[in-house]
Structures are given as C-alpha cells and as structure tokens.
N, C-alpha and C positions, 0 to 999 in steps of 0.2 A: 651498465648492464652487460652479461659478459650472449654474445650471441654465437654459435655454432654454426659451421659452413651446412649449408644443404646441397646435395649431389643432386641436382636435375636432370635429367634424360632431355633438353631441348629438343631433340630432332624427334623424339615421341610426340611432345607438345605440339612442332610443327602439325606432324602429320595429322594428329588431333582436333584441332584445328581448322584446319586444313578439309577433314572430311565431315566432321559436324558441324564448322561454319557457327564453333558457339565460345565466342570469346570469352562471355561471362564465366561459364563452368572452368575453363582452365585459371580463371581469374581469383576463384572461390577456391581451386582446388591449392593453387600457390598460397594462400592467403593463411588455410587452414596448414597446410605444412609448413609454415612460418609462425604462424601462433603456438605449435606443438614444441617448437624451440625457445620460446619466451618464458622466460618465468613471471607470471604476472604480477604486477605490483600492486597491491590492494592498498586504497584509502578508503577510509570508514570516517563516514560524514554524517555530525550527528547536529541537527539543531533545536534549541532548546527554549524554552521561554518559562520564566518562573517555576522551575522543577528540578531543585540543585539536588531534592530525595533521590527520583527518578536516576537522574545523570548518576547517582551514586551506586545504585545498583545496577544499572549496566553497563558500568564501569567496571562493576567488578565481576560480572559474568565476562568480561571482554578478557582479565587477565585469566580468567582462567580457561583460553583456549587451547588447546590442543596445537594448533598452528600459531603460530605469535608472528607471523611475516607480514605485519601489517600495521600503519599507521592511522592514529585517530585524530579527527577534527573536530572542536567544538565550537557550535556557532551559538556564543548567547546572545539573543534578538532582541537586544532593547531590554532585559528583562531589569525589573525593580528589583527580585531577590536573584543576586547571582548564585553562580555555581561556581567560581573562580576556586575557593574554598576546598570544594569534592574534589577539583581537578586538581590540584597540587598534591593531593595525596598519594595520585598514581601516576603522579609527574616520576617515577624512577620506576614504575613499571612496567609504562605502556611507553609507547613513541606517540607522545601527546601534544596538540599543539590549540590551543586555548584562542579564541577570538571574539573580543565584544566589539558590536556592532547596534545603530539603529534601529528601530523596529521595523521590520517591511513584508513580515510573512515568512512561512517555511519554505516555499520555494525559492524565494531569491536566497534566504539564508542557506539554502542548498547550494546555489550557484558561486554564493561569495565562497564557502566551502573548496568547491571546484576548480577555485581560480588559485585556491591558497596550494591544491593539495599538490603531492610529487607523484602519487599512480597511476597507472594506467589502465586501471579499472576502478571504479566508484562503485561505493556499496553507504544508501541511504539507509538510517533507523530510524525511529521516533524513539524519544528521547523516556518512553512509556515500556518499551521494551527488555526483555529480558534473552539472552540466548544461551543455548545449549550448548557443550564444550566444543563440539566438533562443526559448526558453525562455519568456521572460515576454511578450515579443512576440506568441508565436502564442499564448499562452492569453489573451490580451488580445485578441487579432481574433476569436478564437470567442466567447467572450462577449460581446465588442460586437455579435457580429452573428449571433448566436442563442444570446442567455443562457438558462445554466439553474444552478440554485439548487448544484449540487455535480457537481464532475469528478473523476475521475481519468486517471490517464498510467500508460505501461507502463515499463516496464526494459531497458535493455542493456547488455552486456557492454562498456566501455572497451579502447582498444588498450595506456593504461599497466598493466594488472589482470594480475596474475600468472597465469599457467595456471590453477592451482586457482581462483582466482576465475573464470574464466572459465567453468572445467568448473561452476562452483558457478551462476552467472547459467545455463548452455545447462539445469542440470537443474529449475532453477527456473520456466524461462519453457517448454523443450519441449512440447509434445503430446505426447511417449512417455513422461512424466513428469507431476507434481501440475500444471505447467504448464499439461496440460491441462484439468483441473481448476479451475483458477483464472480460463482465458477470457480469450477477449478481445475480446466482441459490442459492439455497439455501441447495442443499443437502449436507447434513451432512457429508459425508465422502470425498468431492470431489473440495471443495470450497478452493481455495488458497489464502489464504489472502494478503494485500501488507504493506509492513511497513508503511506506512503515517497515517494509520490507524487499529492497532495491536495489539495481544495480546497473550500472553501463559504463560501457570503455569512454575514454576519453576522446575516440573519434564521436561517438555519439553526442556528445556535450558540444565538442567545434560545430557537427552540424548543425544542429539543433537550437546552438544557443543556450540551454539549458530551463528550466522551468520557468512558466509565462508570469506575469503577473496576477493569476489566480490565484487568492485566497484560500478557497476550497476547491476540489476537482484541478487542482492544478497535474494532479499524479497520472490521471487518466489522460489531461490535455496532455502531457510530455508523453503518454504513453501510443497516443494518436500520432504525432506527430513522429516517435522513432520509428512507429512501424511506415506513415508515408515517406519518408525516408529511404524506406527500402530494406532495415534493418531488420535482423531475425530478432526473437523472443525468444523464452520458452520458461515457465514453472517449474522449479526445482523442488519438487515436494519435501525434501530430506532436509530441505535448508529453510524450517520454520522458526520462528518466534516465539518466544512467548508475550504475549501485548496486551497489557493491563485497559487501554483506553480510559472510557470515564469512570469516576468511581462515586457520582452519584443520580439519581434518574432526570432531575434538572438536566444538567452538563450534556449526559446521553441525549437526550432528546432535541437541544440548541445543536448536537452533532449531525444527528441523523437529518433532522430541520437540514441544515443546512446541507447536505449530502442531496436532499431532494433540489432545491436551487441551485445546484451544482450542476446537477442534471441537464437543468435546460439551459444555463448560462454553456455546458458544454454543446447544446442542438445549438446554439447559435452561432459560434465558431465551427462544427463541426457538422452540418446537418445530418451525415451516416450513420453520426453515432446512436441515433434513438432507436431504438430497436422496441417494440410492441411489450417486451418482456420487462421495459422500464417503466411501464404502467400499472402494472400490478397491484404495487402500493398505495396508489391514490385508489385502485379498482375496491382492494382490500379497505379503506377507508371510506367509498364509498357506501359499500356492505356493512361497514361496520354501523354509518347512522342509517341506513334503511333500516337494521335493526332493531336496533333503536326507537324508530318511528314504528316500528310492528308492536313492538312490545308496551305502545301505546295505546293501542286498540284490541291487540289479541291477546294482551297479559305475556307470561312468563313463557309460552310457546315462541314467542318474536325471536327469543336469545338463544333460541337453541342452538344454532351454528355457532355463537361466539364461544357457548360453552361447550360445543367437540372441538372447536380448533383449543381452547382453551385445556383441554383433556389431551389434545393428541400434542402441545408442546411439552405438557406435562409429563407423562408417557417418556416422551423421547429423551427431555432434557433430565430425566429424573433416573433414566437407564444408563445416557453417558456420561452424566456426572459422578450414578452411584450414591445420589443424595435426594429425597425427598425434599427438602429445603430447598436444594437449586431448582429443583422441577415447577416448586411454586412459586419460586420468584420471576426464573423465563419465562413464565404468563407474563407476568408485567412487563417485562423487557420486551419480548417479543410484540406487545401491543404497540408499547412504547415506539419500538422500530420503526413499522410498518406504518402505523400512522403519523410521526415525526416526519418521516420521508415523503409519504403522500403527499401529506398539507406541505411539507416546501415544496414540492414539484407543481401544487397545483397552484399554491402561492406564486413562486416563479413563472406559471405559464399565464398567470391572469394579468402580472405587469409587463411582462419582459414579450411575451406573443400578441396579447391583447392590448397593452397599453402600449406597448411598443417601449420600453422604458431601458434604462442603461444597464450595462451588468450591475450586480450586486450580493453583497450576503448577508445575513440576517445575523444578529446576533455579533456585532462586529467589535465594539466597543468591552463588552463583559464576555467574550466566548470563551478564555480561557481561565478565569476567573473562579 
C-alpha cells in the first residue's frame, strides 16, 4: 500500500494540547488526516446457504460496478446446493475467492469471511441482495472524505421483484409498520447498522471479535457492541440495496417470528437495548385479537380499526409502488409483520423472562428451507 508523508505542525499540537488538556480530539484529529491518505481497501463478504440463483445475480450486479477496487468473499455455510458453479463464472471478472465451510450461521460465516479477507474495510451482503452500479463508489467517497469505523445502508424494493416481494420490502422499510421501528436517522454515534447491508474496518473486527454466536439479531448484537467500543456509525442513505428477502408468506412470517425472539434474547445480553417502541408489535397484536373478540359480540363494528389500518397500508403502499395489486397484497404482509414479530417477542418473553429458559430461535431446523 503506497502511503504519503503528512506535514504536521507538532508545536501547534503541543500547544493544543496543552491549552485544552484534550488528548482525545488531537487523537481523532491525527487519525482522520491519516485515513485521508489511505486508499481503502474494500472486501465484500458475502455468505450464503442454499442460494447458488441469488449468489448469481449479485454477482453480477457486483461486476458491474462503477468502482471495481474490490475484492469478494464467498462463504458457502454447509450448504447441500452449492454455488461453487455461479462462482467460476465470474472467476475472471471479479477478484473472487470461493470458501466452503460447515454450517454455523451467518455470523460466524461472516467472521470466517474476515479472517480470509486482505482489506481494510468489510462490507457485509446477504446473499438476497441486489446493488446499483455506483455502490462501492459512493461508499468509497464517504469514507474517504469523512471516515468512520462502521456503516450501514437501507433497502429497496427492485423493479425485477415479484409483487409479493415488493409488498414484503414496503412492509419492512414503511413507518406504518416495524419499518418504523427500525429508523432511519442519521446521527453519527447512534445509528445501528444491520448485516444485509454492512460495513466495518478491520480495527473493528480485532476489537470486537466479530459476530457473536447469534443466529438471529446477531447484526444488532455487533452493532451494540461497535458502538460500546467507542466506535462511530453513521447511514449512508445513497449506498442502498436492493433486497429480495422472503419470497413466500410462510418464510416471511418464520422471519419476522424470529426477529421478535431476537428481540428479547438481545434485552438479555444487552438490557439498554429495549426501548418502549419495541413493543408496539406484540401491542398491535394484542388490538388485533381484542378485535377480534369485539366482533364477537358487536358484529362487524369490532373490525373497524383493522379495516382503516388495512385502508391506510393500502393507500400508502399502493401510491409508492404505483400498483393497486401491491397495495392489496401489503395488507397481508404488513399484518403478516407485525404480528409475526409480536408473538416471537411475546413467545420469547414468556420463556426466556418468565421461564427463565436458555437463548433460542424458533424455526431453526427448516428456516431457510
């Protein structure tokens, strides 16, 4: 790596110093006029499990970057169908390096990833993923020109993504949904990034250790754990995805399931993390069978709130998709969500709080299936 001299003023610093008595800021300030010199080295770290389709199309969004300074990683997890296959194809395109491994999860196959890779910044996908040409480009100009130790990027909807994928992206990313839950601020020090769309330097990784043995919520535990660390964040809105997820309402639902037990398996390593606005979902689930039970006694009057939330996803998802058909399917989904997530969270809280019982995830044998 070729590095360039830096001209420091030292007897500035002293007095610097010296009069503010803040070591740290002159520490940060060195830190960042030395990362301005580095060209960074991107590795794309991608692990995969029965999805050699998938591996195949964002493999080939990959070549066609705009930036190509970058090397890719693939970790097949145990899978029965590989992708060995896909990956030889763009074995003379990309700078590709191929690894099969055991099965033990996304996160550790992230780390075994990490261990393989040569840069000096990591950038996670799911292997569900699509991206846009300038992708590595613009997460290369933010960081050259106001680095910070771990990013992440949001999600959208693709125009090749079946309706239900689509309905499945609006109920994921919405505000009238976990959507908004999930955020999308921008402050620097506060912003938790999630694996599907990732990234952190290789000091991060040494601290850290890299991704816990979490199954599910593993993205949010590493994302806890950069920030106690000390580490900055920050959402790079420009550097989104396109991310298919499930692609049917079973699958969805074992997801989101499991995203709610995720939950509180993360309040028991982390007790900060539960925030009042992670109940919502089990609250929205609990409305939804009071309802339920109204419309037992008071007839078709009990449902009326399911049918304006029903009206107002309708409404919304049917204006940004541009399609009547996705508006009526994001009913489903967005039910689908919200109450998938409740019942694992409430699931979770009645063994794991009440029972007192060991981590766990539901759905562990067939989830990916």
């Amino acid at each position: 790596m070729f590095i360039r001299f830096i001209k420091f003023k030292p007897l500035f610093l002293l007095d610097y110093v010296s009069s503010r008595k803040n070591k740290f800021l002159v520490f940060n300030l060195l830190k960042n006029r030395l990362m301005d010199t580095l060209q960074i080295q991107i590795s794309i770290i991608i692990p995969v499990y029965n999805r050699p389709n998938e591996i195949d199309e964002l493999l080939g969004s990959l070549v066609l970057q705009t930036d190509a300074d970058f090397e890719v990683i693939i970790v097949e997890d145990g899978s029965e169908i590989k992708c060995d296959d896909v990956v030889n194809k763009y074995s003379e395109k990309l700078v590709l390096h191929y690894f099969f491994k055991e099965n033990s999860g996304p996160g550790q196959s992230r780390n075994y990833g990490c261990e393989r890779a040569s840069g000096s910044y990591f950038i996670f996908l799911d292997s569900d993923c699509l991206l846009h040409e300038n992708y590595v480009s613009i997460v290369r100009k933010v960081l050259s020109e106001n680095y910070v130790d771990a990013f992440g990027g949001p999600d959208r909807s693709h125009e090749s993504f079946t309706n239900l994928q689509k309905a499945i992206s609006y109920s994921m990313t919405s505000f009238f949904t976990t959507g908004g839950i999930r955020g999308g601020g921008e402050k620097l020090d506060k912003f938790f990034p999630r694996s599907f769309n990732m990234g952190f330097s290789r000091e991060v990784y040494e601290k850290t250790r890299g991704f816990s043995l979490m199954r599910f919520g593993e993205d949010i535990d590493m994302s806890i754990r950069i920030l106690g660390f000390g580490f900055k964040t920050r959402l790079i809105k420009e550097a989104y995805v396109f991310h298919k997820r499930r692609n049917t309402i079973n699958k969805f639902y074992k997801q989101v399931f499991n995203s709610g037990v995720a939950r509180i398996n993360l309040y028991k390593k982390h007790p900060g993390s539960l925030k009042l606005v992670h109940l919502l979902p089990s609250c929205f689930t609990f409305g939804v069978i009071f309802c339920l039970f109204l419309f037992i006694f008071l007839g078709i009057i009990g449902l009326v709130p399911l049918f304006l939330y029903a009206l107002l996803i309708f409404v919304d998802s049917g204006i940004k998709n541009r399609s009547i058909a996705i508006g009526g399917v994001s009913i489903t989904t967005s039910y689908v969500q919200l109450m998938g997530y409740g019942l694992g969270f409430l699931y979770a809280f009645w063994r794991r709080i009440l029972l007192s019982d060991k981590e766990f995830s539901a759905f562990k044998r067939n989830f990916y299936k």
